[in-house]
NUMI-118438 format. One line per 8 residues: number of its first residue (from 1); their letters; for each residue x, y, z of N, C-alpha, C. Coordinates in pm, whole numbers, padded with zeros to 5 digits. Each point is the difference from the previous one (the first is absolute). Layout:
NUM> a> X:Y:Z:X:Y:Z:X:Y:Z; ...;
This chain:
1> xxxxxxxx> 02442:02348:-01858:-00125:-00072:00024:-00065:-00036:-00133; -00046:-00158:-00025:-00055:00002:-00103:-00122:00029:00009; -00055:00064:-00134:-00153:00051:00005:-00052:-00132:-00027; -00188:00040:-00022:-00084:-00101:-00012:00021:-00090:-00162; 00042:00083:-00054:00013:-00076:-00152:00118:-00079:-00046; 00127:00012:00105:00085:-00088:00016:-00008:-00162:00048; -00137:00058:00086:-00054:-00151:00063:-00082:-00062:-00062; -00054:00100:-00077:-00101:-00111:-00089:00081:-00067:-00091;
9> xxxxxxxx> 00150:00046:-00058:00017:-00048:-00072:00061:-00154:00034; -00010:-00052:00103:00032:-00109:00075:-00103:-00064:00044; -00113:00082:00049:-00116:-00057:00054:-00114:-00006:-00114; -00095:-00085:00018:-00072:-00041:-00067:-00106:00070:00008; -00009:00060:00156:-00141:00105:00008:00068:00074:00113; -00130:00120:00036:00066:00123:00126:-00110:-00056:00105; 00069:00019:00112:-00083:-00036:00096:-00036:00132:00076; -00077:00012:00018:-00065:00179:00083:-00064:-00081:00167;
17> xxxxxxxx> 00053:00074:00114:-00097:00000:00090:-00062:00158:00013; -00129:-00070:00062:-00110:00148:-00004:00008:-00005:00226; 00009:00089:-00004:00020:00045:00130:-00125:00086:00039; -00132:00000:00070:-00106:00149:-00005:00017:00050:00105; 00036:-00099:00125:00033:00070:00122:00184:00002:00054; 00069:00062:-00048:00150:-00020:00049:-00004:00050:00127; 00153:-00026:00041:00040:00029:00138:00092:00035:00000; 00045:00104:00088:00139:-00009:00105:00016:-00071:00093;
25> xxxxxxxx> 00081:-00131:-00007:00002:-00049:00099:00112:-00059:00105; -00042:00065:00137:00095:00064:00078:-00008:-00136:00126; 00142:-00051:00002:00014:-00105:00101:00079:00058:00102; 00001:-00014:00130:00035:00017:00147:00025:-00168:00065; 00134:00039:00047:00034:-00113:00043:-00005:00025:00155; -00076:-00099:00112:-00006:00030:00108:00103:-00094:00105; 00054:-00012:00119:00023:-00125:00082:-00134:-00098:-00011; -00098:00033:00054:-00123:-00074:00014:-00109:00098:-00041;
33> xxxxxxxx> -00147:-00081:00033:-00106:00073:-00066:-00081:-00001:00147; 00005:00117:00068:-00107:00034:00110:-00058:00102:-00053; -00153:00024:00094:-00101:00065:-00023:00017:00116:00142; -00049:00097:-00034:-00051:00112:00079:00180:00051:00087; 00089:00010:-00101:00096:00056:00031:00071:00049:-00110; 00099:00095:00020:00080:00029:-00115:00127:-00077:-00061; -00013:-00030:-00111:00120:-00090:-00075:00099:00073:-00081; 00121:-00095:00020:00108:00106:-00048:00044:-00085:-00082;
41> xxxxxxxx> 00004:00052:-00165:00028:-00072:-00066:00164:-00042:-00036; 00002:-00106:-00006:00187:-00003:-00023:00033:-00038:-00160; -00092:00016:-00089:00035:00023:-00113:-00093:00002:-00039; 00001:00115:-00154:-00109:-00006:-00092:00048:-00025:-00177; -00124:00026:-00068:00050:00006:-00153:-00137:00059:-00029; 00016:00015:-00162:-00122:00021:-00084:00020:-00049:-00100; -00125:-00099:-00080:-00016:-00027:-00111:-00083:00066:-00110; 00004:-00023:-00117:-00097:00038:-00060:-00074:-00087:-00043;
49> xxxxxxxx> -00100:00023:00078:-00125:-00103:-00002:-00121:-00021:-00048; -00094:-00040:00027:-00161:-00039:-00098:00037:-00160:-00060; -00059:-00075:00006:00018:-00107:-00034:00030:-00029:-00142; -00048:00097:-00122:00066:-00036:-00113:00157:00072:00001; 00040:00134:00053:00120:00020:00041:00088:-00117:00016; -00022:-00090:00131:00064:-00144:00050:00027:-00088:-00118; -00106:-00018:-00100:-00020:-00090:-00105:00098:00047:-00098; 00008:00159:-00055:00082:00054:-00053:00115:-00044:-00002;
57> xxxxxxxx> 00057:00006:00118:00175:00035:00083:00026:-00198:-00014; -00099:-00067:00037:00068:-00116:-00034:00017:-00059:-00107; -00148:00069:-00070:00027:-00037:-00153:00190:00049:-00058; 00050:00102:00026:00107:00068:-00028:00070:-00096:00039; 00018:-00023:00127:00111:-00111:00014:00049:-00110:-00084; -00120:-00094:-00081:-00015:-00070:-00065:00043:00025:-00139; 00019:00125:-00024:00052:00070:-00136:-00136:-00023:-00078; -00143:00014:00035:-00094:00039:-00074:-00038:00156:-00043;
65> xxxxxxxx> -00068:00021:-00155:-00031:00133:-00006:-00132:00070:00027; 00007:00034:00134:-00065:00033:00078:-00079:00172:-00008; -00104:00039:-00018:-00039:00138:00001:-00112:00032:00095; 00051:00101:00144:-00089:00000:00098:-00093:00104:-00035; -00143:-00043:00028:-00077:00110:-00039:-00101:00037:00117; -00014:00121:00065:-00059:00029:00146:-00099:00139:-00037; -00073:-00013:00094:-00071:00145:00033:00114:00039:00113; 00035:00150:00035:00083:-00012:00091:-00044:00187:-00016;
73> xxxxxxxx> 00050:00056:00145:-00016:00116:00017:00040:00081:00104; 00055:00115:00008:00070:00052:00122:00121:00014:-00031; 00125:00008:00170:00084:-00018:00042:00033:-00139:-00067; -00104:-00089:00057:00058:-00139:00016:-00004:-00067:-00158; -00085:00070:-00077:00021:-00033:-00126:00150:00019:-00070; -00027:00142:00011:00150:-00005:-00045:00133:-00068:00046; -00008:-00043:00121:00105:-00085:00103:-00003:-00120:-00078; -00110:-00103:-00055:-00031:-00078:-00050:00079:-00029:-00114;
81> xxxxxxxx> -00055:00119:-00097:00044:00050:-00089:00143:-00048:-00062; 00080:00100:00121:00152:00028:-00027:00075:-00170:00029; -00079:-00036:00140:00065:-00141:00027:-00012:-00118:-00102; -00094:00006:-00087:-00010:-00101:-00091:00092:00020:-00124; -00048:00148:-00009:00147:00022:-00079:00158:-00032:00019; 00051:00001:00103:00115:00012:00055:00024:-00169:-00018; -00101:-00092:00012:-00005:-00144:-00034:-00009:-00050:-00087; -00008:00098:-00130:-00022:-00017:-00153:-00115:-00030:00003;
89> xxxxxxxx> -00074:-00018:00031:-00125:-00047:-00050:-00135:00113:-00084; 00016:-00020:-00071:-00098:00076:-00091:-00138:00034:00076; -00041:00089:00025:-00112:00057:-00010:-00075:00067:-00041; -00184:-00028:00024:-00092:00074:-00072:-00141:00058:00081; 00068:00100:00018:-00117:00071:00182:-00109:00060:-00115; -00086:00004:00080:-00151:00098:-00014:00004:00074:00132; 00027:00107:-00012:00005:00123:00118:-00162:00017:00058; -00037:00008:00138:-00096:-00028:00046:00002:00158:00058;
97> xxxxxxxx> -00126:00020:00099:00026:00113:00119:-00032:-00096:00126; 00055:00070:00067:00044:-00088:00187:00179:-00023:-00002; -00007:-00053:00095:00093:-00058:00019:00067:-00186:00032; 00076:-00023:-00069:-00016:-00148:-00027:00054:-00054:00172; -00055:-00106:00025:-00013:-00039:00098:00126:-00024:00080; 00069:-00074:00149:00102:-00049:00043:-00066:-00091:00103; 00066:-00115:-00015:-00064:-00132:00060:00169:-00022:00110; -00057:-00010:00129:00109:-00045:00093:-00033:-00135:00010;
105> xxxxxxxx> 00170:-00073:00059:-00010:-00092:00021:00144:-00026:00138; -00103:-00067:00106:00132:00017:00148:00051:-00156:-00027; 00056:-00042:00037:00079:-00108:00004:00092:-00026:00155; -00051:-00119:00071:00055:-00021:00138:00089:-00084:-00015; 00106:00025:00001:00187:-00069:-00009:-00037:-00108:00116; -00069:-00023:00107:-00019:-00136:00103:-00076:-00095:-00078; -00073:00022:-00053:-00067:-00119:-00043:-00087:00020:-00145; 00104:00093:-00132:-00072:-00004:-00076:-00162:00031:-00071;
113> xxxxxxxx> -00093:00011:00118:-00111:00091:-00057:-00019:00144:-00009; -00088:00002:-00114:00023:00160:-00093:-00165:00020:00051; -00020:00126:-00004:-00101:00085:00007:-00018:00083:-00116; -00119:00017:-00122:00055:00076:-00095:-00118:00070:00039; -00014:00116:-00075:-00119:00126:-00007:-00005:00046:-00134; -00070:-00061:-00062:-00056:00116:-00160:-00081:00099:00029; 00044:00126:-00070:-00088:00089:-00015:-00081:-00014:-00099; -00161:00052:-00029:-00056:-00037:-00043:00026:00040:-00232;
121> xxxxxxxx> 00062:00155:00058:00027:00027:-00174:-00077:00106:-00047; 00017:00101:-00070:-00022:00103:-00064:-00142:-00060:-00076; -00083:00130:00036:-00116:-00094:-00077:-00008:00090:-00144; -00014:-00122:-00089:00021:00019:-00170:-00180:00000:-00043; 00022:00076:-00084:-00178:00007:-00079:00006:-00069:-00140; -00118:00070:-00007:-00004:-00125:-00132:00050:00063:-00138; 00042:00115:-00030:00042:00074:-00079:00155:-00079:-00022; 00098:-00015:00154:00108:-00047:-00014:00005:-00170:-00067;
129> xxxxxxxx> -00131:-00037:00053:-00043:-00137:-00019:00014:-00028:-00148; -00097:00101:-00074:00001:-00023:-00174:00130:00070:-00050; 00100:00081:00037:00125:00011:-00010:00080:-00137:-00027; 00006:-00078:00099:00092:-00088:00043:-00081:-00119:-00146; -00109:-00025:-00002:-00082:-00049:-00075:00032:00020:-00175; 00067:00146:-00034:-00020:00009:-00124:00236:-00015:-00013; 00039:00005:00137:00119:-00051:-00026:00034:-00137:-00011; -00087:-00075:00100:00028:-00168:-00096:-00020:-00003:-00049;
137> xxxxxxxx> -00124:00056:-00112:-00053:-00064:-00132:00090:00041:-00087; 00114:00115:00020:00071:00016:-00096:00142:-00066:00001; -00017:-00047:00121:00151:-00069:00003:-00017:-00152:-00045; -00121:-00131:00086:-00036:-00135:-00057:00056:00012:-00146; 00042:-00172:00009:00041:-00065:-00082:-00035:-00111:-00045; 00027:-00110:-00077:00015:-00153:00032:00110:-00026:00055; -00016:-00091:00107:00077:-00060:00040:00101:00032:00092; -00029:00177:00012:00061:00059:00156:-00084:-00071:00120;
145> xxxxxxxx> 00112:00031:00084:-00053:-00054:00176:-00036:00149:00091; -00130:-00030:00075:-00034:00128:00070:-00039:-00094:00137; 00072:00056:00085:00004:-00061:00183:-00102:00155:00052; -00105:-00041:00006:-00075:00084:00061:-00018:00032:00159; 00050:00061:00049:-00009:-00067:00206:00048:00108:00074; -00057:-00037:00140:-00074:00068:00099:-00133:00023:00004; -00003:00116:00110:-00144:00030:00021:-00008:00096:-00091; -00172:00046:00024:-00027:00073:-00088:-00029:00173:00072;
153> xxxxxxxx> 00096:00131:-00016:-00038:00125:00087:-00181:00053:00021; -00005:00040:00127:-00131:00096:-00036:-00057:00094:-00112; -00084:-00090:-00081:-00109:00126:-00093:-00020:-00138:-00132; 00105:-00113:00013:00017:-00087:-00106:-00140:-00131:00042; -00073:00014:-00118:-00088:-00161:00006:00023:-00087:00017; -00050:-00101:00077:00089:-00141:-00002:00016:-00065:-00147; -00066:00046:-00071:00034:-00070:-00140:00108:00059:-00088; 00089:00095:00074:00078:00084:-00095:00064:-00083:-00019;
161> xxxxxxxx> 00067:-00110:00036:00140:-00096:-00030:-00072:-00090:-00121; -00153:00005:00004:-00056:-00122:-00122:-00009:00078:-00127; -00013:00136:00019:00008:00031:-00100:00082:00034:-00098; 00122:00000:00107:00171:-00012:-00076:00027:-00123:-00059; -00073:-00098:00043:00023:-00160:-00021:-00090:00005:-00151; -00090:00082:00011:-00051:-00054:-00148:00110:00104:-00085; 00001:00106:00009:00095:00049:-00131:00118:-00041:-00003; 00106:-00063:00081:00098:-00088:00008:-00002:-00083:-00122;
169> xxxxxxxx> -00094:-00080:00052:-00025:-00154:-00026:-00101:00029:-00183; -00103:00091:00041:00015:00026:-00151:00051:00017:-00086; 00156:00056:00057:00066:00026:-00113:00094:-00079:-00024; -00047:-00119:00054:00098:-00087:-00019:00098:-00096:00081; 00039:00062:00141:00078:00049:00087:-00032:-00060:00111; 00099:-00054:00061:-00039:-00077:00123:-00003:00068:00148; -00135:00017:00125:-00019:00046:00125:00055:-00075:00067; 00067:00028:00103:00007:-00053:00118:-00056:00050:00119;
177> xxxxxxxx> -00087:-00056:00128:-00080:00059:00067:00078:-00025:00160; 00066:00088:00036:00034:00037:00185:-00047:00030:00067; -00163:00046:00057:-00089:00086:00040:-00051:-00074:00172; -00126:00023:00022:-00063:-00026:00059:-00176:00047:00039; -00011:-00108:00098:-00173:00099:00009:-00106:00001:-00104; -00078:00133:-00054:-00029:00024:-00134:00037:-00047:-00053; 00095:00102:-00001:00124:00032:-00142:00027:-00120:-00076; 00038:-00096:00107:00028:-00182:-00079:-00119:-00024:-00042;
185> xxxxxxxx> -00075:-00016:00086:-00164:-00065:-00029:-00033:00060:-00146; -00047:00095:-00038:-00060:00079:-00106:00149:00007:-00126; 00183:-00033:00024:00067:-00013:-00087:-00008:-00168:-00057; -00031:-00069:00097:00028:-00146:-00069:-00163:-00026:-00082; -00081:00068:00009:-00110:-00018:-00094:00020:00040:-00145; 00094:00072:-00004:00050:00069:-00144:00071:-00072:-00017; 00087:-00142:00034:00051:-00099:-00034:00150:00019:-00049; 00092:00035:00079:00119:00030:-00044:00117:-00126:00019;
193> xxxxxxxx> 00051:00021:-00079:00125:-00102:-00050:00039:-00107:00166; -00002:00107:00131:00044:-00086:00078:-00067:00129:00159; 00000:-00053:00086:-00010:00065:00130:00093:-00076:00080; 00067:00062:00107:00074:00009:00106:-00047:00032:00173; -00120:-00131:00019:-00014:00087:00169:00084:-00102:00079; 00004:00030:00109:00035:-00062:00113:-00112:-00059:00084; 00029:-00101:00122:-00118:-00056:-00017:-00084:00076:00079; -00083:00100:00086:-00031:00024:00067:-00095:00095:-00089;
201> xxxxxxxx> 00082:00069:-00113:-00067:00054:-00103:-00107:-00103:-00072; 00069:-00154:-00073:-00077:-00065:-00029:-00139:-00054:00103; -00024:00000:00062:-00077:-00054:00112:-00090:00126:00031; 00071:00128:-00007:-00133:00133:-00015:-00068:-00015:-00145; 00065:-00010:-00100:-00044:-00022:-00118:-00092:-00114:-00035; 00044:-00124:00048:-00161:-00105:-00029:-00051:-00065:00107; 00011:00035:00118:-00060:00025:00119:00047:-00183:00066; 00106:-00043:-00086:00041:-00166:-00005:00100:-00058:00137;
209> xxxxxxxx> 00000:-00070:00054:00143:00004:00110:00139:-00033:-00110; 00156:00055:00059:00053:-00018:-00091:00154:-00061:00112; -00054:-00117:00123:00067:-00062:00104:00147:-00091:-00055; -00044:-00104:-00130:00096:-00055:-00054:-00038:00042:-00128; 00139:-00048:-00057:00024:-00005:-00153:-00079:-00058:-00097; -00110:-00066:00055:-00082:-00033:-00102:-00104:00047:00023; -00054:00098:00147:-00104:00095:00026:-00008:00128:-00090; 00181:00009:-00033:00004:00149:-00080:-00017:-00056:-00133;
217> xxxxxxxx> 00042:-00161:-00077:-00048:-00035:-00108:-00129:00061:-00091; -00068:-00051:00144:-00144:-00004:00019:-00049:00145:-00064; 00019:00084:00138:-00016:00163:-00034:00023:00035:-00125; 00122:-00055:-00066:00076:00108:-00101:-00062:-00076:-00099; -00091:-00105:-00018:-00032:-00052:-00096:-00131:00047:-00059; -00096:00097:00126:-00091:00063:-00029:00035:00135:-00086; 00119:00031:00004:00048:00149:-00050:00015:-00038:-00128; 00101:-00102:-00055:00005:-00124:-00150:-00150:00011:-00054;
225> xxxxxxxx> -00082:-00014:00064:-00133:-00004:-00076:-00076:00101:-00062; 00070:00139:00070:-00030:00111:-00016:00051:00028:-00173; 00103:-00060:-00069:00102:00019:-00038:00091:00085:-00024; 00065:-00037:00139:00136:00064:00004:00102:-00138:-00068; 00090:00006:-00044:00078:-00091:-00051:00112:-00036:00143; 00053:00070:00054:00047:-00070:00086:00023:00092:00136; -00007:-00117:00110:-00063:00061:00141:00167:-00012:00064; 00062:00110:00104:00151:-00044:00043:-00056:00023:00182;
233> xxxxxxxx> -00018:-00105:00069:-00012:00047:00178:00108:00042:00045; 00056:00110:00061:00121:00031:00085:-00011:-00079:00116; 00094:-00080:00076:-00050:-00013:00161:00130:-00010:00080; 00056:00161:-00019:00090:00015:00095:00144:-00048:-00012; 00000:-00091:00101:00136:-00085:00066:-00040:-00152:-00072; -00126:-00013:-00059:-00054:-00140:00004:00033:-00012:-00164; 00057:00111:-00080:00013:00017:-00142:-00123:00042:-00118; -00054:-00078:-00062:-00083:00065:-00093:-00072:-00151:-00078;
241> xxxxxxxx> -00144:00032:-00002:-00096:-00084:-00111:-00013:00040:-00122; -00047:-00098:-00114:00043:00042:-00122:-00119:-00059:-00050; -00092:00117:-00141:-00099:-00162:-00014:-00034:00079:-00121; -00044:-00108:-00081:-00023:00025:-00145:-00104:-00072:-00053; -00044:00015:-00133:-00062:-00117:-00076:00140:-00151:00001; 00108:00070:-00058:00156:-00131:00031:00020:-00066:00122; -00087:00096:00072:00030:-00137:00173:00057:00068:00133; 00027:-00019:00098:00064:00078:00092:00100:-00061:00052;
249> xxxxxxxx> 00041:00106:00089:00166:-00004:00076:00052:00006:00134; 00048:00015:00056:00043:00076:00108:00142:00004:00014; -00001:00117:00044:00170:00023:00002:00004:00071:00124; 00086:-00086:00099:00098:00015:00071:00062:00072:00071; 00010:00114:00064:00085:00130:-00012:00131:-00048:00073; 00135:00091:-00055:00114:-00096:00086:00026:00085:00145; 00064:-00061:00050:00006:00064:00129:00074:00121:00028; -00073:00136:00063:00097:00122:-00011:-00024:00035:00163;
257> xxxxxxxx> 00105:00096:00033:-00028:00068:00091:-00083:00101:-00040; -00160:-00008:00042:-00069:00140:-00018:00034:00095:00046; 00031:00091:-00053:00002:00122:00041:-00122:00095:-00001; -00068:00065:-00105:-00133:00059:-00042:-00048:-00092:-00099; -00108:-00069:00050:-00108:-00055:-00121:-00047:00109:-00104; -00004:00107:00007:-00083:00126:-00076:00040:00002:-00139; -00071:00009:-00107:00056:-00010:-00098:00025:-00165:-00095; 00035:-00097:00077:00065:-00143:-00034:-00123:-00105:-00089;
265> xxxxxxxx> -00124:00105:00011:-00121:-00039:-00047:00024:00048:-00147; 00041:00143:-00017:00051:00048:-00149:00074:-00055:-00055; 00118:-00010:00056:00127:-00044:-00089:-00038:-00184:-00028; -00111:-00049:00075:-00030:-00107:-00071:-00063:-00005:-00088; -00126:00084:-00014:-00021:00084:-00186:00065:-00015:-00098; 00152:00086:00061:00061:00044:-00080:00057:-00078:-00080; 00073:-00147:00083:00030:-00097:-00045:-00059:-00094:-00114; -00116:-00014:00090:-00114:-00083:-00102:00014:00053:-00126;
273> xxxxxxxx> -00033:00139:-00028:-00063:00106:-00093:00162:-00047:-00086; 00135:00043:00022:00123:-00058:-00068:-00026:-00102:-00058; -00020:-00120:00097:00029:-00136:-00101:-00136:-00013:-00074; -00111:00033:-00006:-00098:-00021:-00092:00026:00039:-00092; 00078:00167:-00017:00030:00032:-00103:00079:-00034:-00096; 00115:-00068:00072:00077:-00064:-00072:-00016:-00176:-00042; -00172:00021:00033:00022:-00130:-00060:-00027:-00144:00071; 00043:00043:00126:-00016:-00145:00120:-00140:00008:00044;
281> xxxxxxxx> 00037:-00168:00008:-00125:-00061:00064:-00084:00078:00143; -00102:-00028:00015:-00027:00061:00134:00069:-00064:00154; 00033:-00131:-00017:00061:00002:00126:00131:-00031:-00026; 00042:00083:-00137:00170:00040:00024:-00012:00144:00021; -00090:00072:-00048:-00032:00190:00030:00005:-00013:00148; -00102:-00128:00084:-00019:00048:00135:00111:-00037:00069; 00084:-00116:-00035:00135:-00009:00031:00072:00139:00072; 00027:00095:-00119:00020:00124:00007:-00043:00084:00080;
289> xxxxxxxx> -00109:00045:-00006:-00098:00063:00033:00009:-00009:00134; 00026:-00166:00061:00026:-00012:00187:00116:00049:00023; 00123:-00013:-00081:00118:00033:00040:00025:00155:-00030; -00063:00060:-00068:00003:00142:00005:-00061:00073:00125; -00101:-00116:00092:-00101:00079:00102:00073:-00026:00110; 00061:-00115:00034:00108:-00012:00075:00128:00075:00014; 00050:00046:-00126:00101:00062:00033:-00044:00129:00051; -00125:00082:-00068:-00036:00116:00096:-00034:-00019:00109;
297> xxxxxxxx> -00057:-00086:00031:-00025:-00044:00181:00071:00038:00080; 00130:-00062:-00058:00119:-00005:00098:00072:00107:00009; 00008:00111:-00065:00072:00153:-00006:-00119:00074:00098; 00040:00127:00051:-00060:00104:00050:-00065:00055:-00102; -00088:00096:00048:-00101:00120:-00058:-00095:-00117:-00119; -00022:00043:-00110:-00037:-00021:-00126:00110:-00077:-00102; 00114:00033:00037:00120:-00045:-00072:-00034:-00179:-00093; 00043:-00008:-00084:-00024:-00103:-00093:00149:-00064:-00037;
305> xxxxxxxx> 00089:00053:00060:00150:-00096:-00027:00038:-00007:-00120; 00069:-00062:-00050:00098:-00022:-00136:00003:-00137:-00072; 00044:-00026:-00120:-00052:-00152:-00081:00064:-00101:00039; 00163:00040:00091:00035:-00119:00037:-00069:-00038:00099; -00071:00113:00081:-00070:-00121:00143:-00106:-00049:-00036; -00055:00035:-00129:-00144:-00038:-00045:00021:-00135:-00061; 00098:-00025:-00068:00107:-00110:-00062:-00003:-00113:00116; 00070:00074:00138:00044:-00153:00065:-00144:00016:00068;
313> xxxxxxxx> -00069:00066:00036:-00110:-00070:00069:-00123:-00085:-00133; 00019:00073:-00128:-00110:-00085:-00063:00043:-00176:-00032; 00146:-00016:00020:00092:-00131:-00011:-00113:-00085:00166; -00032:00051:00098:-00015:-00064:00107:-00165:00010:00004; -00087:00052:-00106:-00160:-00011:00049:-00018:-00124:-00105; -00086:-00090:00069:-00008:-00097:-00033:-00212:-00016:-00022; -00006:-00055:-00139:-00147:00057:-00126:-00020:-00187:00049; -00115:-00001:00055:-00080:-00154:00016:-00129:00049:-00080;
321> xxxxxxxx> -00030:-00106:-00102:-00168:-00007:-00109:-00078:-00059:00111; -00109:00037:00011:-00067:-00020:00130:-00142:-00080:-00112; -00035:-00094:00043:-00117:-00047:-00080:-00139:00057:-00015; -00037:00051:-00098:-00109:00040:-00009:-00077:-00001:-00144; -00136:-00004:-00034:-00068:-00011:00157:00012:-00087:00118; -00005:00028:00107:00013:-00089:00129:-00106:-00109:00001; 00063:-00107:00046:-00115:-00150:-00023:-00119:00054:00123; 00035:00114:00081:-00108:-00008:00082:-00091:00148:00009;
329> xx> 00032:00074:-00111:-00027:00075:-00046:-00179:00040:-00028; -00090:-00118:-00026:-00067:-00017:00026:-00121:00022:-00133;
């Protein structure tokens, strides 16, 4: 396994995801999805999960040098732990007390809809808070990438993710924002390199409709003002919005058999977060970025697939410059 300093010596910077609430996360495969009876599952798995986890594992795929960094605690910490290891992927825990959470997810083999359940998460104080606090400041750089995402566990402020965004970014170092709720609201005021909602998130966030592609323009253009440098909409099956001071995009997603959507929101992060680093435009990153969310779509559990399927599906998402500002924009 190569270590982290093998990759730098190829890579130009380290990319860290920060994980505060991880998961175990445990998929059940059902025939169908009924209520008020017992289900027998005909297959399961487990991932190791939390949304920067997801971001992690695809970053890896991509042959980026990746360092996961979590609060994590328990049983399930250590489960965490060992599985990320076993995937090479470098890690950097802050040992908590509780126990780290497990998020189910059922899945109905008739017709494809999932039921998921998060648990809510070990609640962290603020002692662990200025912990985690005096470990980014010693790790930031210039010009490293930090994918900040998920929710935020019980005992954490909604501003804890802004305040990672300023010592990040103070030091040089570029945020990326995955969140929601708060947590987004109070991180994109600290103005980080880029945020990642989906639209339903965007539309809690500036209270805007986000119906067509130039409604979410719209929305994501209030977040731009905030300054964030660049806004990415997830929307599913419908692909992904892109918007910048350089202009916006939309890309496409290619056609998969869904299997679990869960996760396909990260590994489009993950993507993005790759080609920025290396350099590409934003709607050649989001290029990526769709075909990385697609290919997790289409696998079971959390799973994120391999570079050749990321390869032939990013060959088939197709990046339209969408005009803006819009002539009716107003």
């Amino acid at each position: 396994m190569r270590s982290c300093q093998d990759f730098m010596l190829s890579w130009p910077a380290m990319i860290y995801t920060v994980t505060l609430n991880p998961a175990v996360d445990r998929e059940l495969t059902v025939p169908e999805l009924r209520f008020d009876t017992v289900l027998r599952a005909t297959a399961w798995r487990v991932d190791y999960g939390g949304k920067g986890f997801n971001v992690a594992r695809m970053l890896q795929v991509l042959g980026a040098p990746v360092v996961a960094l979590a609060l994590v605690g328990g049983y399930s910490g250590r489960f965490l732990q060992a599985g990320l290891a076993d995937l090479g992927i470098p890690t950097d825990f802050i040992w908590i007390d509780g126990e780290t959470r497990t998020n189910v997810s059922i899945v109905g083999q008739a017709d494809g809809h999932v039921i998921k359940v998060n648990e809510p998460g070990p609640v962290v104080t603020p002692a662990v808070l200025a912990t985690l606090l005096t470990r980014v400041t010693a790790l930031a750089r210039p010009d490293d990438w930090w994918v900040l995402a998920g929710s935020l566990p019980p005992g954490l402020p909604a501003d804890a993710y802004a305040g990672l965004i300023a010592v990040i970014q103070g030091a040089g170092g570029r945020a990326v924002l995955d969140s929601s709720g708060p947590a987004l609201a109070q991180g994109c005021r600290a103005r980080p390199y880029l945020v990642k909602p989906n639209a339903e998130e965007l539309r809690q966030l500036t209270g805007l409709p986000v119906s067509t592609p130039t409604a979410v323009l719209r929305a994501a253009q209030t977040v731009i003002a905030l300054g964030v440098a660049h806004v990415v909409v997830s929307l599913g099956e419908a692909g992904a919005v892109a918007l910048s001071t350089a202009g916006a995009w939309l890309a496409h997603s290619p056609p998969v058999r869904r299997q679990n959507p869960v996760g396909a929101g990260d590994a489009l992060v993950a993507g993005l977060v790759w080609g920025l680093a290396q350099g590409f435009d934003l709607s050649e990153a989001l290029r990526w970025g769709v075909a990385c969310g697609a290919a997790a779509a289409s696998l079971p559990g959390t799973a994120v697939g391999d570079l050749p399927l990321v390869e032939r599906l990013r060959r088939q998402v197709v990046v339209a410059r969408l005009p803006w500002p819009a002539a009716d924009a107003g």
